[in-house]
N, C-alpha and C positions, 0 to 999 in steps of 0.2 A: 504494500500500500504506500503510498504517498505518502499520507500525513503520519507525526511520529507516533508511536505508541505510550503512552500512557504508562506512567506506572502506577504501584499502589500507595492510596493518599497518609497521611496520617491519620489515626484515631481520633477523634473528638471527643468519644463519652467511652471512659474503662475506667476501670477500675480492679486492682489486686484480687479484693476479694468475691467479687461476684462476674459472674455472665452479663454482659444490657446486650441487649436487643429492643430494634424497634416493634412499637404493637403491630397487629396484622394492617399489610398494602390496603385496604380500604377504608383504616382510620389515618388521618393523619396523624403525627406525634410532636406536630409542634404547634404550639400555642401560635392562634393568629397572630399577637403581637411580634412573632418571634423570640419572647424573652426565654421562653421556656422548652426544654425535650421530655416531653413522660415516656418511659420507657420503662419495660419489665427487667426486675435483675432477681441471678436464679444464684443461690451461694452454694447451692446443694443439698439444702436440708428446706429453706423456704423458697416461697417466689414471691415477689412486694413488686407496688409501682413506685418509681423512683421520680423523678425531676431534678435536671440536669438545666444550673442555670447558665446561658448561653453567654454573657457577660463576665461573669467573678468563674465558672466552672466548678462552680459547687452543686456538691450532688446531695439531696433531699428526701428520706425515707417519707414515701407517702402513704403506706397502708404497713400492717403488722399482722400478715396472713401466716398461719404456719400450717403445718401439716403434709407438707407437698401440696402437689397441684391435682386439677379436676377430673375426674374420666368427661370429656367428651369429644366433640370433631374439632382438630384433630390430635387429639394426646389421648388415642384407644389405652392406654397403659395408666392412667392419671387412678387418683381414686376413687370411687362410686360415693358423689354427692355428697365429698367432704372436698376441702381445699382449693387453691386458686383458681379460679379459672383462666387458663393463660391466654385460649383463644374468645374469652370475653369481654375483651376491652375497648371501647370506643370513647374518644375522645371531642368534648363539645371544645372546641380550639377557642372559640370566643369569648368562652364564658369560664376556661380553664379548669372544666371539671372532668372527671375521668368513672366513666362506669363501668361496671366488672359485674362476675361472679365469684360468690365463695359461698362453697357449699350448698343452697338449696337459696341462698340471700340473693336478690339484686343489690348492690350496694354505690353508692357514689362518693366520691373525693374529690376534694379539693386542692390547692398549691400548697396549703398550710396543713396539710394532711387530717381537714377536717373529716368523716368520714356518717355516713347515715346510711342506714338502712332502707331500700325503696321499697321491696314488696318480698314475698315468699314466693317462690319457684315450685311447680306441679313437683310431687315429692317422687314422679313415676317418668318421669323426661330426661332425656338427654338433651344438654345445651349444643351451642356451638357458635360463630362469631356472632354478635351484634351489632349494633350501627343504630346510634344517636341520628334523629333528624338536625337539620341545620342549622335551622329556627332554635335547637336544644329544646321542644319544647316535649318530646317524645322520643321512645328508644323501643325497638324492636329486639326478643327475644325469640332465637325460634328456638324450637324441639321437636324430637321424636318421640314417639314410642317406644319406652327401656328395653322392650323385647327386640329393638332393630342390634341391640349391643349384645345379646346374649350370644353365647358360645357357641358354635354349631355341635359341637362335639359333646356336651355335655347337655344337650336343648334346653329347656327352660332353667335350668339352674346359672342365674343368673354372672356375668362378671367374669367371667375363667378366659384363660388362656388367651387373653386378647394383647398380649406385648406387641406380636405382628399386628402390622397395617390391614385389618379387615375388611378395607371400604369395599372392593372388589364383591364381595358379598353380601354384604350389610343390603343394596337397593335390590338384589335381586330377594332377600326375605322380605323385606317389605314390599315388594310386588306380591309374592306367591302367598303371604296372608296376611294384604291387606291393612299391613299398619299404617298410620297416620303422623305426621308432623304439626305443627302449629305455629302461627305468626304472632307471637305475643306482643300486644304493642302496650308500656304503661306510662302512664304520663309523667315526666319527669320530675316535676313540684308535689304531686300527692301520693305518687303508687298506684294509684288504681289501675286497676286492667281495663283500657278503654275499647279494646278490641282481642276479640279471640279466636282468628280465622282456623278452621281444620284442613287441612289438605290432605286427602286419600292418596292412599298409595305415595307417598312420597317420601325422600330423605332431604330435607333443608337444613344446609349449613349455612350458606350466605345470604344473609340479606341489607337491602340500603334501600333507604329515603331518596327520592329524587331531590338535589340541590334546590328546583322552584316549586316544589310542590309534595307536599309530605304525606300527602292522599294516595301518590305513587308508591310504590314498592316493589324494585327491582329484587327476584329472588330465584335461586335455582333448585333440579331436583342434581342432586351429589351422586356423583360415579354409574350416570346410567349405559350401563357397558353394553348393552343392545342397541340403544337408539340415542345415542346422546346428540348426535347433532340436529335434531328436533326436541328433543326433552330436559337442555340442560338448563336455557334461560327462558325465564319465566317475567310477567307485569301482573300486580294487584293493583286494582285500582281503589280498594276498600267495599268494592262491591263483585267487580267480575275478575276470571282471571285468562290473561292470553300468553301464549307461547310466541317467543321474540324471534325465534328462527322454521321457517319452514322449508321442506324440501321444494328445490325444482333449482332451475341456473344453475346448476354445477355442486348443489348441495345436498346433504345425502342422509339420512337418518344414522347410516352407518360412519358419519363423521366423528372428530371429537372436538366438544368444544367447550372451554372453559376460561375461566378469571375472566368474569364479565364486570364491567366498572362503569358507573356514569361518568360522563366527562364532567368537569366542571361546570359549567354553564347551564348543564341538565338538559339540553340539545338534542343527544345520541349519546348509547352506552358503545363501549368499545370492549372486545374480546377477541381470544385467539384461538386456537387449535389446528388443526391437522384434517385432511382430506385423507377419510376412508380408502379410495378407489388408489392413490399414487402414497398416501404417508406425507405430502406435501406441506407442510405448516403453509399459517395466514395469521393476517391480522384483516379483525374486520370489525365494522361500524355499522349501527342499526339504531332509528330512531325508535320514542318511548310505544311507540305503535306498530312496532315492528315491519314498518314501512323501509322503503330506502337500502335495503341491505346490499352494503358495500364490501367485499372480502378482498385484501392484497393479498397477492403469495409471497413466498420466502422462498431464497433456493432450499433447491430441494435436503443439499444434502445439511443444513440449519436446521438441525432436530433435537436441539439440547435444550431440555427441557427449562422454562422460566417464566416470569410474569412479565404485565406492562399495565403502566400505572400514568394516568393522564397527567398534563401537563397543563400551565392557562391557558394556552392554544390552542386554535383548531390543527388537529394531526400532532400535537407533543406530545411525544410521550417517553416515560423511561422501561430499562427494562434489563434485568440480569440474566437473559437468557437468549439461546439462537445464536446469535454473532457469531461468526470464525475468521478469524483476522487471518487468515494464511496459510498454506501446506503444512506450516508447523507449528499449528493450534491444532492438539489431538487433543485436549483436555475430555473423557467423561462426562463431565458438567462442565457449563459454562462459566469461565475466570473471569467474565467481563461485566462493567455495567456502562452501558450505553443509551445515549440519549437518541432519540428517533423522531423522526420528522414524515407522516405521511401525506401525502397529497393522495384524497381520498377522489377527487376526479380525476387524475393522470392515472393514478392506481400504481404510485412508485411509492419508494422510501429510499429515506436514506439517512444511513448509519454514521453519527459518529461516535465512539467509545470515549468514555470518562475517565475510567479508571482501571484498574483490575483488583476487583471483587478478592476472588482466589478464595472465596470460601469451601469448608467442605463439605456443605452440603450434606451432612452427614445424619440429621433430623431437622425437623419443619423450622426449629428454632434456629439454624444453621442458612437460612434460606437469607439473599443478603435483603429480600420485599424493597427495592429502591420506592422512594418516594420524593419527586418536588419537596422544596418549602412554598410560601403561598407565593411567592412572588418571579418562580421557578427559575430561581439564579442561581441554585445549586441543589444539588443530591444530594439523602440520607441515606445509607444501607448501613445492614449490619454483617459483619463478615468474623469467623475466626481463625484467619490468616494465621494470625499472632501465636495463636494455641488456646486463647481464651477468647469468648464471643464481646465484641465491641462495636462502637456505631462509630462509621464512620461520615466526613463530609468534604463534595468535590464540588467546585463552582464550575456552573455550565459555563458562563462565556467565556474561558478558556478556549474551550473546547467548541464552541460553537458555530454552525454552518451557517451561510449565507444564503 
């Protein structure tokens, strides 16, 4: 290639004693103002949220969870309806609060590591991400039915041998009898449960608020390995619900398609996956009506698995995965994070690399989830290059195309 390669940036948030990592790509983790990073740190006996302030670089215990962390999507291994939840944290950026689970608790925090109770969790669900509306003014909790987590080997005796990644399984039980998930939405000032949608037959892990309108509810059904390029992305509107992708143009039920994201502006969701018929990655765009669908390909042989996380732009986006800078990128996983630019009517991209990640990838926590800050003049990820997991940060216009 032409332009130089990049190396790996320095750390910004570590520490000796603990693990930080950013919360999951679809919250962001830093406070609008930018004064502030909340991020999970794991010492090995607890998991807390922390704040990391961007100014002085003092680091900030903001909850006092112990017990280890939660069983749900994705820590199959966590414990049954006690401790952190690690993939439960959504951050209201504006308003500097942080909501989680722990144990069967919704609970929320503040900077000053004030902490309250919001509501009690169905004692018979599994959780899995959430996502705070924009407004802060509502938070969406989904679940399953406990029985999607039981053991195949041992049937109804709940909890057992789930250390391996079960998802591959998990939606085909819930097809063949019929469990149910739910979109817990409670308002964030009282608790109450203002909504209680059930959804048949489904496994929902991810859900989000549209940016201009919170009546929306972008959500998926999780690892559906028969049909997932029709069944992964889904719209609630608080009343009905529509599938955001459907067969015909080159698209196929036998697809894969996953990490769906509104953009900023709440416009069009953007998501990626792979073509059933060739293995081909893509990145593609679809408005909240699942009109419009726009899919770019990737070469072919860019098959390293990763995410892509919007940008304030139409076509920004970042992403730690795909890229091959050259004959002599074999990496496994992708070393890279790179910023990406689509032009969704030419139906091009183009790549320029940040940094190199060089995470290992090694579990979910290990994933480097790049994310913008609001004003996206530079990159978050978390990487454990080092030998310990740390959040790192690169300025795009460095690096930036014209």
């Amino acid at each position: 290639m032409s332009q130089q390669l990049p190396g790996t940036p320095r750390p910004l948030v570590s520490s000796p004693d603990m693990h930080c990592q950013l919360l999951y790509f679809t919250s962001t983790s830093l406070t609008s103002d930018g004064k502030a990073i909340v991020f999970i740190g794991d010492d090995g006996e607890s998991h807390n949220l922390f704040a990391f302030d961007c100014a002085t670089g003092a680091i900030k215990k903001l909850t006092a969870c112990r017990g280890g962390y939660l069983r749900s999507y994705v820590y199959f291994d966590g414990r049954p309806y006690e401790g952190f939840g690690k993939a439960s944290v959504s951050l209201d950026a504006d308003n500097g609060l942080a909501y989680f689970v722990e144990g069967r608790h919704l609970k929320v925090v503040d900077l000053a590591g004030r902490t309250k109770i919001l509501a009690i969790l169905p004692g018979d669900e599994i959780t899995a991400f959430t996502h705070v509306s924009a407004d802060g003014r509502m938070i969406c909790v989904p679940t399953v039915d406990k029985r999607a987590f039981e053991s195949d080997e041992l049937g109804k005796k709940e909890f057992q041998n789930l250390a391996a990644n079960p998802s591959t399984t998990i939606d085909r039980r819930v097809q063949d009898e019929g469990l149910s998930s739910y979109l817990n939405v409670y308002d964030t000032q009282t608790g109450r449960l203002e909504k209680r949608e059930r959804v048949e037959r489904a496994w929902i892990t991810h859900v989000q608020f549209s940016p201009l309108d919170s009546k929306l509810i972008l959500y998926n059904h999780e690892w559906p390995v028969a049909d997932c390029g029709i069944r992964r992305m889904w719209m609630w509107d608080g009343t009905h619900h529509h599938r955001m992708r459907q067969e015909g143009e080159g698209r196929s039920r036998a697809d894969w398609t996953c990490h769906e994201m509104w953009a900023r502006d709440g416009k069009t969701i953007i998501y990626h996956g792979t073509y059933g018929e060739d293995g081909r990655p893509y990145v593609g765009r679809v408005n909240p009506d699942g009109s419009d669908v726009v899919e770019v390909p990737l070469p072919k042989a860019w098959t390293r698995y990763g995410h892509f996380t919007v940008g304030s732009g139409e076509g920004e986006l970042v992403t730690d995965g795909h890229y091959v800078a050259g004959p002599d990128d074999t990496h496994p996983v992708c070393p890279w994070v790179c910023r990406v630019t689509v032009d969704w009517t030419a139906r091009t991209i183009d790549w320029r690399p940040l940094a190199r990640a060089q995470s290992s990838w090694s579990s979910q926590d290990a994933h480097p989830h790049p994310i913008f800050d609001h004003a996206a003049e530079s990159v978050l990820f978390t990487s454990d290059v080092n030998g310990r997991r740390e959040i790192f940060r690169v300025p795009v216009g460095l690096n930036r195309g014209k």
